[in-house]
N, C-alpha and C positions, 0 to 999 in steps of 0.2 A: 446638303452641301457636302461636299468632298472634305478629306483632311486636309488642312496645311501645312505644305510642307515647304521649309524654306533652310537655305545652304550656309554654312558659313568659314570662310577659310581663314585658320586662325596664322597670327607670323610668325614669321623666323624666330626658332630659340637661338642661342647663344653658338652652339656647335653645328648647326644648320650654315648651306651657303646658297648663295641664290643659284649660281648655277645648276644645282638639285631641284630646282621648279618645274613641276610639271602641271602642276594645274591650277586655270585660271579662269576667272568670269567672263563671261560674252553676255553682248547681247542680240537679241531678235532682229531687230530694225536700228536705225542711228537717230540717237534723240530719246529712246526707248529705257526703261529701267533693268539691269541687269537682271537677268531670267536665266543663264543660257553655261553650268558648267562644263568645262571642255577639259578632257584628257587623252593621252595618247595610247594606242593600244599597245601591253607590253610584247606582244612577239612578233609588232612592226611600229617603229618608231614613226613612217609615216604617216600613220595611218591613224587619225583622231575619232573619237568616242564624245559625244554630245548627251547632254543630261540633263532637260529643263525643269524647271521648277518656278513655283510661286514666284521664287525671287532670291537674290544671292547677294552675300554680305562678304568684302573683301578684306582684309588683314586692317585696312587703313580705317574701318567701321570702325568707330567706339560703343563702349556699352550704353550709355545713354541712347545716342542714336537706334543701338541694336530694340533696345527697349521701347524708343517711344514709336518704331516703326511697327513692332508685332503686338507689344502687350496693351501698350496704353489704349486702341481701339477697340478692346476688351471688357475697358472696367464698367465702361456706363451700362453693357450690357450685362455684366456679372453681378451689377446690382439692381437689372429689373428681372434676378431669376434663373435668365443663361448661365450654367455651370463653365467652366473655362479647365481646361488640361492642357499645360505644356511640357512635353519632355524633351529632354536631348538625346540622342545616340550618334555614334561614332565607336571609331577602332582606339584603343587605351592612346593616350596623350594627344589626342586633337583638339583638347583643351572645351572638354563637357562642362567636366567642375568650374572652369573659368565662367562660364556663360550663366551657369545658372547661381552658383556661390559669388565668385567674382574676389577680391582685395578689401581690405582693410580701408582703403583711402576710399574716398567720397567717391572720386571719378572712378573706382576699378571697380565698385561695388555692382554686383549678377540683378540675374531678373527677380532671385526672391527677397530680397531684399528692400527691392525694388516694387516689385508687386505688392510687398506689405506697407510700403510706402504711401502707394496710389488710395488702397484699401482704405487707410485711415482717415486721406485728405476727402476721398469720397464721401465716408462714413459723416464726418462734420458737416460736410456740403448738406447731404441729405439733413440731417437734423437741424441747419441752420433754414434749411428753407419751409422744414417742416412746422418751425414755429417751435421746437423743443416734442413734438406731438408724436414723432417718431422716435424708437431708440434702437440705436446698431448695433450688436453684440460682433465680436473678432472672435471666436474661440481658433486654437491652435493645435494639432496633431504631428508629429514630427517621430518617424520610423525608418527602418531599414530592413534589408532582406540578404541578410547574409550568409550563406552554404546553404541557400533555399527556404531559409529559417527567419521567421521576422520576427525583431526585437522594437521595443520602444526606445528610441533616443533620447525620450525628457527622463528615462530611468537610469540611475547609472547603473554600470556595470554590475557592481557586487550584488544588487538585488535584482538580478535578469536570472528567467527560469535556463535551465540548458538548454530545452526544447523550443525556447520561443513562443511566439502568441501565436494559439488557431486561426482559423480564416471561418467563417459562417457565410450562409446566404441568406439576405434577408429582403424580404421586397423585390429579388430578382436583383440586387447589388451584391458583391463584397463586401462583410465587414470582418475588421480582424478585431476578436474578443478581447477585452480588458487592455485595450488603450489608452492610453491619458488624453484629454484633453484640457489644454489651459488656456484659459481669457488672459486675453489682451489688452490693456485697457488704450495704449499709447503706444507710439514706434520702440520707445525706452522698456518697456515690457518683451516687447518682441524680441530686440538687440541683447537684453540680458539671457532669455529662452533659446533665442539662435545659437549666439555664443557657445553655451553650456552643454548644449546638444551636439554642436559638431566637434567637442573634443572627444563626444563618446564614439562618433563613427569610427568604423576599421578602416584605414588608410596604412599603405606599407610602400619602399621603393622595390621600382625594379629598373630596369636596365634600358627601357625606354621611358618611362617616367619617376621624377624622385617623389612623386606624391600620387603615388595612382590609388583608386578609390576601390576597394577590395569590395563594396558590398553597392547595390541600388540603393539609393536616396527617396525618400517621397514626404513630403510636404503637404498636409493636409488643410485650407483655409476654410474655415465655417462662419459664414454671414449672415447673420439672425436680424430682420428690420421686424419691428412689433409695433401695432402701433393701437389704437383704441381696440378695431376690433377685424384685426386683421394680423399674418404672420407670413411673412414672405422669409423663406430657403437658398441660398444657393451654395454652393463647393467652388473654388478655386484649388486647384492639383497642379505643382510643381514635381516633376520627375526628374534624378539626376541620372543616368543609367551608366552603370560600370562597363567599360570599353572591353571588345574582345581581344582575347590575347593569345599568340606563336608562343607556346613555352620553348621554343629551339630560339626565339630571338629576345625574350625577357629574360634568359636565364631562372628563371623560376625555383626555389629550393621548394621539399616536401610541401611544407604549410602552404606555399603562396602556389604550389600546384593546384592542389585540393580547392583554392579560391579559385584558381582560375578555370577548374573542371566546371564548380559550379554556376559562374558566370556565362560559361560559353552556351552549355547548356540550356539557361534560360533564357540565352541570345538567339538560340537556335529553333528553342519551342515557340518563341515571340514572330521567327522567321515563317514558321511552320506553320501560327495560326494567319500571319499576314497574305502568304498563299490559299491558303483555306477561304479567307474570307473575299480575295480578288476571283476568284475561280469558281465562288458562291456554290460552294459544298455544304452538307447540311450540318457534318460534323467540323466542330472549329476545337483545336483541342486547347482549349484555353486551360483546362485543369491539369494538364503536366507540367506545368510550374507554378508555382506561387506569384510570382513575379507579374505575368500573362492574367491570371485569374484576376490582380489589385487593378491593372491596367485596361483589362476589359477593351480593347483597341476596338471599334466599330460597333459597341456596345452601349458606351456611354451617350447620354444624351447631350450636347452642347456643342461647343466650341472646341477644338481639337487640335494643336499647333506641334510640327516635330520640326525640332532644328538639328539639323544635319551638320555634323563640326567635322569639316574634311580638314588632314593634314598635306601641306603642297609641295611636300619633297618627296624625291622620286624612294626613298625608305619605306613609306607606308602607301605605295603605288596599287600593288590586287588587294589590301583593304579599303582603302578609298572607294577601288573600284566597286567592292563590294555592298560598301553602305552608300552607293550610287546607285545599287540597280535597287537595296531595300527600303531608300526614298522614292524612286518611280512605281514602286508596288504601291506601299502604301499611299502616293497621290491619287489611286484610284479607288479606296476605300470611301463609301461615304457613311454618312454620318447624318444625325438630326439634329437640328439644332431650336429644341423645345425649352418655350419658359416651365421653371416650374411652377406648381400652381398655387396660389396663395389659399392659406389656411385660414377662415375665418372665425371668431370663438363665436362661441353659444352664448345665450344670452341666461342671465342666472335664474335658476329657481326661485320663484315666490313660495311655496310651500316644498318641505321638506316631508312629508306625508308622503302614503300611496293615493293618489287622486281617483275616486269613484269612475263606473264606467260609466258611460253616456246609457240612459232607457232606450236611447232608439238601436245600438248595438244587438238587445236581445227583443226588440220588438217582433220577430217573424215567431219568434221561439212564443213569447207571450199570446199571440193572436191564436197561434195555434192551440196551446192548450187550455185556451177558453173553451176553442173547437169542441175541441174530444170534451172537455167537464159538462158543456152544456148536451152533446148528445148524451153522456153517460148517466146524467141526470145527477150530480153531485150535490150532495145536500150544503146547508150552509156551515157547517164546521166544518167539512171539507175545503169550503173555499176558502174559511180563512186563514187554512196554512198556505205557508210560503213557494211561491210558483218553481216547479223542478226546470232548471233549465236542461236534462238530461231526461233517459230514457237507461234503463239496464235493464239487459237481455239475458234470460237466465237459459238452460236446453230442460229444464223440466216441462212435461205435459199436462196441459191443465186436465185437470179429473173428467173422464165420461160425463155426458149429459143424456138427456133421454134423444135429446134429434139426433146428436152425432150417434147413438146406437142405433136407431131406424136410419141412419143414411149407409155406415155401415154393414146392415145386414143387407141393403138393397140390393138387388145381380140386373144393373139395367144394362142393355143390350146397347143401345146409341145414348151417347150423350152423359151415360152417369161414368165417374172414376171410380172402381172397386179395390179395395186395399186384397193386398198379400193375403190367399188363401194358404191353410196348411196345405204339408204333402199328401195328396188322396193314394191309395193306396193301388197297387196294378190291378186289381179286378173290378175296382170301382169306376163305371162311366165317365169318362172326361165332358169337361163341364165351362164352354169358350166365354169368360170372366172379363178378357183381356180389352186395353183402349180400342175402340175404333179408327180409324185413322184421321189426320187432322181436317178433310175437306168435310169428311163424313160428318163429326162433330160439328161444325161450322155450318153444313145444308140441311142434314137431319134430327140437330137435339131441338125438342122442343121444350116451352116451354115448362117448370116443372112444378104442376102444379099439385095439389091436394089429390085430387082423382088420380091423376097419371101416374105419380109415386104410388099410391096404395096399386095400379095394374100393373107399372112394374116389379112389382116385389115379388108377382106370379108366374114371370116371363121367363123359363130357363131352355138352353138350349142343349142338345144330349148328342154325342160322337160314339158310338161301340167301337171296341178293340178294331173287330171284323171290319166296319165298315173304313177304319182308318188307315187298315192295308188296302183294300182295294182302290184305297184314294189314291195311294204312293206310287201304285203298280199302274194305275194311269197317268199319272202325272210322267213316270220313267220311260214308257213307251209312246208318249207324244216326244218327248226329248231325244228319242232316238230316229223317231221317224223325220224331226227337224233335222236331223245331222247329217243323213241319210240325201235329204233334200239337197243341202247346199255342197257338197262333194261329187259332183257327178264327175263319174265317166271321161267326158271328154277331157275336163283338164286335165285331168291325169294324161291320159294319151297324149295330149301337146306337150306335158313337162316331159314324158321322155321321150317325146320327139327331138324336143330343143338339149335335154340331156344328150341324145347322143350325135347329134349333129356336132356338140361341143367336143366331145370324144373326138369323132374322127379329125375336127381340126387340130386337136393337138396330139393323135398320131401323125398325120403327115409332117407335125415342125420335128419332133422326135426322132421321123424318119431323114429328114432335111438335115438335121443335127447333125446324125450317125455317121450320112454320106459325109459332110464332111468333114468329119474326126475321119473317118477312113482314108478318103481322100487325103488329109495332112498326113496321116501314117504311112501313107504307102510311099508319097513323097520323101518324107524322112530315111524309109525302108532303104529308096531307088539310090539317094543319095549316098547311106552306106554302102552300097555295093560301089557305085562309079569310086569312094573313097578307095574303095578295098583294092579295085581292079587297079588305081592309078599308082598305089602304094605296091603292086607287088610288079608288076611292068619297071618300077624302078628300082626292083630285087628287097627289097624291106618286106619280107614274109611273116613278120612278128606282127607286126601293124594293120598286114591285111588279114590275117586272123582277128584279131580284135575287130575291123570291120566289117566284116564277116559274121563273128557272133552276135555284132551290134542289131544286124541285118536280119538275123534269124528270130531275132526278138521282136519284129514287125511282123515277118511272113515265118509263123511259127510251120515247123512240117513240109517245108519244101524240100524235095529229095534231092534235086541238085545245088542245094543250097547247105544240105547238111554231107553231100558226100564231098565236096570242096574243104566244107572245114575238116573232116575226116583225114583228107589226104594232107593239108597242112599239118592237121599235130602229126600224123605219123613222120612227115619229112623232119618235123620239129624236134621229134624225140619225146611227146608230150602226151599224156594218156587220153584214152576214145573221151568224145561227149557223153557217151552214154557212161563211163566212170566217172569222169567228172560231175555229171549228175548225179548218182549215188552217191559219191563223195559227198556233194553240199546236202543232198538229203538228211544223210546218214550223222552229218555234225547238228543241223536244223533239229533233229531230232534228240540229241547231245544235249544240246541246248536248251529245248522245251523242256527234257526232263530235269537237267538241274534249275531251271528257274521253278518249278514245280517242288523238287526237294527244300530249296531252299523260304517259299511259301508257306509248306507246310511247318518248317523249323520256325517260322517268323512268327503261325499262327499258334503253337501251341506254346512258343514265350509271353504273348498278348495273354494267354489263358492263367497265365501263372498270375496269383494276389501279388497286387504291387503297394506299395505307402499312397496312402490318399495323395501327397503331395511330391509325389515321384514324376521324373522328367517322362513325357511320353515315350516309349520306344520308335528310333529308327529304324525302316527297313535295311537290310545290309544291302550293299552294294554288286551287283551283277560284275563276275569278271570279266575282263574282256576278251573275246575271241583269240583261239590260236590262232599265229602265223600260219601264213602257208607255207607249205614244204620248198625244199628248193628248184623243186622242179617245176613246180607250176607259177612259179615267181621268177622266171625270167623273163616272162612278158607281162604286162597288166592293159586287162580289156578297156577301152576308153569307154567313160561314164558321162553321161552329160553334165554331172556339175564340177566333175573333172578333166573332162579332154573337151573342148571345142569341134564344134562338125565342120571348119575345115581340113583341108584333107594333111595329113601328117607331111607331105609331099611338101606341103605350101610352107611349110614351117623351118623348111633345111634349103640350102643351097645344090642337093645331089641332081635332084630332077628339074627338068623346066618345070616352071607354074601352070595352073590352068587359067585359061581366060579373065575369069571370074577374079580368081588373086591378083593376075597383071594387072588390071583395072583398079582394082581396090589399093595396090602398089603406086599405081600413076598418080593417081589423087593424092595421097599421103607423099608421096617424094616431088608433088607439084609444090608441097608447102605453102596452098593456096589456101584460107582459112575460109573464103565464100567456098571453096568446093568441100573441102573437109567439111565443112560445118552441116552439108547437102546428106553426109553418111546417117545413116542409122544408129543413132545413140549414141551422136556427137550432138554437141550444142556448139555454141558461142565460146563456151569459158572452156570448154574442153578441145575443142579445135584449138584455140589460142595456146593453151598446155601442151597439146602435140609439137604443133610447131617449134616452142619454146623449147624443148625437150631434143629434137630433130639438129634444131643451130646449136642447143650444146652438149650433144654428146657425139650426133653425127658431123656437125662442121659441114662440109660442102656435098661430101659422102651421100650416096640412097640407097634405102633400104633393099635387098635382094629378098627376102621370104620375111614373112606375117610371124616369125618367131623372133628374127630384130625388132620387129614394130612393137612385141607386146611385153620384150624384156627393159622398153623404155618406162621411164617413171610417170606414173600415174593413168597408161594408158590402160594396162588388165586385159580383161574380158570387154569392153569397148569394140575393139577390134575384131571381134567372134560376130557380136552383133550389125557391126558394119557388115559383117563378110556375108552373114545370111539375109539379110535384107538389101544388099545388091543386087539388081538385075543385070543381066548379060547384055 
């Protein structure tokens, strides 16, 4: 069964107004029991939030009523065994401590109170009907868990350690070390224990409650039934749990921070493990708080009740809402609801002695060493000591006898086993001692009798050195004539047929490749040059130099391709290619040898003895290239990850566009986002950005050259890639 979970909305305080009502009971059906809370979402008033549950308890519920609806169908099962656990939670002043402590007067008195109530009138029941035959023990545990830290509440104060009582695991439960427990005998025992214990709990005001409960409450009821020869167990667990608190709306001072740190925290781990366990993860992290760890939530066995204490004015509105969603979680948590089991006693010893073992226990052990005594032929004062039920095994060898020496010396060929000869010496004849193999032994030992032993004791067999090479030397030339056998010829010839059949297919992709990388190069080449030709037709001779030398980098060696750029630098004022090339040589060269200088300085500081715990050395840092002179920096060659391959031309207003721009221009000043979007490394979000971009910086305006379009925000290098992935 699932846990239960049931709601309850506590009324109006005193500075409360009803017009602050936000949340109220519904139900399902008409006729039906309320099930059904309802509140409004805060960042739409009209818009309602629904939240069912078990069942929902309204301002106008009394405790009595509250009690005899959830607890009392409890008790008959709490004492055949079912453990029972009810806690409270809620956000601080939704009136926990009302529910479970409750007033002073008869009618305001909580569920534990209550519960110990039930307890007792049960406990007579049972004894009265048992004839006096059964008897009920009440024992009572009453603790707190405050900064993390649980203290006993039957102790006072002045003898409470600072650190509090440990936690242990035992049987797979929680228990927390050196607790008191006290019997009960009457409700008057109780009421004096209650009492005395809740003046020691921490309680302090704050600014939403004048009694708010700084630490969790826990309640521990022990019900012992005994009866001739039986002992029935069960627990009853009341939880009061400390509400979470906004220190920006409790006002909170240091001390009541540090409570409320610790409170929220072990609201949060309890949050943490209630997810854990809906979402059926292996780890549930119950041991990051103390609190989680006592509470065991989907652990414990039995009955499992949470009452949910919402406040209905719109002040404690996203808390509400909160401990709304952590009552729908945990309705989905289940639970077992196992008796436990009764302990039966034993029945008493007749004798206090060690009782004799039964004869038939070591009967197998007896039978047997009559066995052995009667083969060994054991005299009569042997048999009349006492029978060994053991055997011990010592590694000493019994002494030679005369057969074990003629067994031996014997050297049988099939069928006998010959112990460990010494090492013979190298000129002395080998002499084959060894097992025969297993089938051998099995088909050819015969049996071994008087004669046969005395003929084999004569039987030896003799290997010379000589003869035991020529054995080896034939053994190694059958093994090579086998090897000889299974490699012919032909496969070979087929592997490197098929070898090079594979060859030539992957020269032809190779050469498939190359054409076209050429192919793309030469295109790139063709396109430099129409740039160069378009940029110098519209008198921009700097430009078409650069696409020029772009060009010459594809189709390296072209004579009319280098005597073009020649007569540009000379109109230019600008030095030959072929200085220009020594120039970059001649630095390339600058360069190589100080990075070389500077290597060899690097290596012979590494050689110097450093402190075992000295920082590694840094290489020094390469300076950066000189500027170029001013002469050759009036123009700069376009690079491809610095100039874009359209044409310079496309980029200014001097010269008309080529085709290919105009188009690329139409589209983009259509401000059509299906056709924008068509371009080449535009998308969806990017096209929309254009546009965007278009209505507010150009207004009704369009664009004249591809150097407007790319000085817009966020367009870039976009527009390079539109431009080359256009067809004409």
């Amino acid at each position: 069964m699932s846990v239960r979970v049931v709601a309850r909305i506590r009324p109006l305080l005193d500075k409360e107004s009803s017009s602050d009502i936000i949340v109220r009971a519904d139900r399902v059906a008409e006729g039906k029991s309320l099930t059904v809370v309802k509140i409004p979402n805060p960042k739409n008033e009209a818009e309602e939030f629904s939240f069912s549950f078990n069942s929902v308890y309204t301002d106008e519920t009394t405790q009595e009523e509250f009690f005899n609806a959830e607890v009392t169908p409890h008790i008959k099962p709490l004492f055949a065994g079912v453990n029972l656990t009810i806690f409270a939670y809620g956000a601080t002043g939704t009136g926990k401590t009302h529910t479970m402590r409750g007033g002073l007067r008869l009618a305001d008195r909580g569920i534990i109170p209550r519960l110990l109530s039930a307890v007792f009138r049960r406990a007579k029941k049972v004894t009265k009907d048992s004839a006096g035959k059964t008897t009920v023990r009440v024992a009572l545990s009453y603790y707190e868990i405050y900064n993390d830290r649980v203290y006993d509440l039957l102790t006072p104060p002045d003898k409470r350690t600072p650190a509090g009582l440990p936690l242990r695991e035992k049987d797979g439960k929680t228990v927390v070390v050196g607790l008191q427990e006290r019997e009960c005998a009457d409700l008057k025992d109780f009421e004096k224990l209650y009492i005395e214990a809740n003046q020691h709990r921490v309680t302090a005001a704050t600014k939403l409650n004048a009694h708010s409960s700084r630490s969790h409450a826990i309640i521990r009821v022990q019900i012992t039934q005994t009866t001739s020869d039986m002992v029935l167990e069960s627990v009853a667990s009341a939880i009061d749990l400390a509400g979470a608190e906004d220190n920006r709306r409790t006002e909170n001072d240091k001390t009541r921070m540090v409570e409320s740190a610790a409170i929220n925290k072990s609201l949060f781990v309890l949050s943490q493990c209630i997810d854990a366990i809906v979402k059926g993860e292996q780890r549930v992290p119950y041991r990051e708080s103390k609190m989680t760890r006592i509470l065991g939530l989907g652990q414990n066995q039995g009955v499992t009740v949470m009452i949910l204490n919402l406040a209905p004015v719109r002040k404690y509105h996203l808390d509400t809402l909160s401990s709304l969603n952590v009552g729908c979680r945990v309705k989905r948590i289940e639970v077992k609801e196992v008796k436990n089991e009764s302990v039966f006693k034993a029945p008493k010893e007749l004798t206090t002695g060690r009782q004799p073992l039964k004869p038939i226990m070591n009967a197998h052990n007896v039978a047997t060493r009559a066995m052995v005594g009667k083969e060994r032929g054991e005299t009569e004062k042997e048999k009349g000591k006492p029978e060994r039920l053991f055997n011990v095994y010592v590694d000493k060898k019994p002494a030679p006898t005369a057969t074990t020496t003629a067994r031996q010396n014997s050297t049988a060929v099939l069928g006998a086993r010959l112990p460990l000869a010494p090492k013979r010496p190298s000129d002395e004849p080998l002499t084959l001692s060894s097992h025969p193999i297993k089938f051998a032994r099995r088909a050819l030992a015969p049996k071994h009798t008087a004669s046969s032993r005395q003929h084999q004791q004569h039987i030896t067999v003799t290997v010379t050195p000589s003869e035991l090479e020529a054995l080896v030397e034939k053994k190694v030339a059958e093994v090579l004539a086998s090897r000889q056998l299974h490699s012919p010829l032909e496969t070979q010839a087929q592997l490197s047929e098929d070898v090079r059949r594979r060859l030539e297919v992957l020269e032809r992709k190779v050469e498939e490749e190359a054409a076209k990388k050429d192919g793309a190069e030469r295109a790139k080449g063709l396109r430099c040059l129409l740039n160069a030709k378009q940029a110098k037709e519209c008198g921009d001779e700097v430009t078409a130099l650069g696409w020029y030398e772009k060009a010459l980098a594809v189709f390296p060696g072209e004579g009319r391709l280098v005597g073009k750029i020649e007569r540009l630098r000379a109109k230019l004022g600008l030095p030959s290619l072929f200085e220009e090339e020594e120039r970059a040589a001649e630095r390339e060269k600058k360069l190589r040898r100080k990075k070389l200088e500077e290597e060899d300085e690097y290596q012979d500081w590494m050689d110097v003895d450093a402190p075992e715990n000295s920082i590694e050395p840094r290489k020094s840092r390469t300076q950066k290239a000189p500027s170029k002179n001013t002469e050759t920096s009036k123009f700069v060659v376009p690079d491809k990850e610095n100039q874009p391959w359209p044409l310079p031309s496309d980029y200014t207003t001097d010269c008309p566009p080529s085709p290919r721009t105009q188009q690329l221009l139409d589209i983009i000043n259509s401000r059509d986002v299906a056709r924008i979007k068509g371009l080449h490394g535009f998308g969806a979000k990017k096209a929309q950005d254009l546009v965007t971009a278009m209505n507010t910086y150009k207004g009704e305006e369009s664009v004249k050259s591809l150097e407007e379009v790319r000085k817009l925000p966020g367009v870039g290098r976009v527009v390079e890639r539109a431009y080359e992935g256009l067809a004409v």
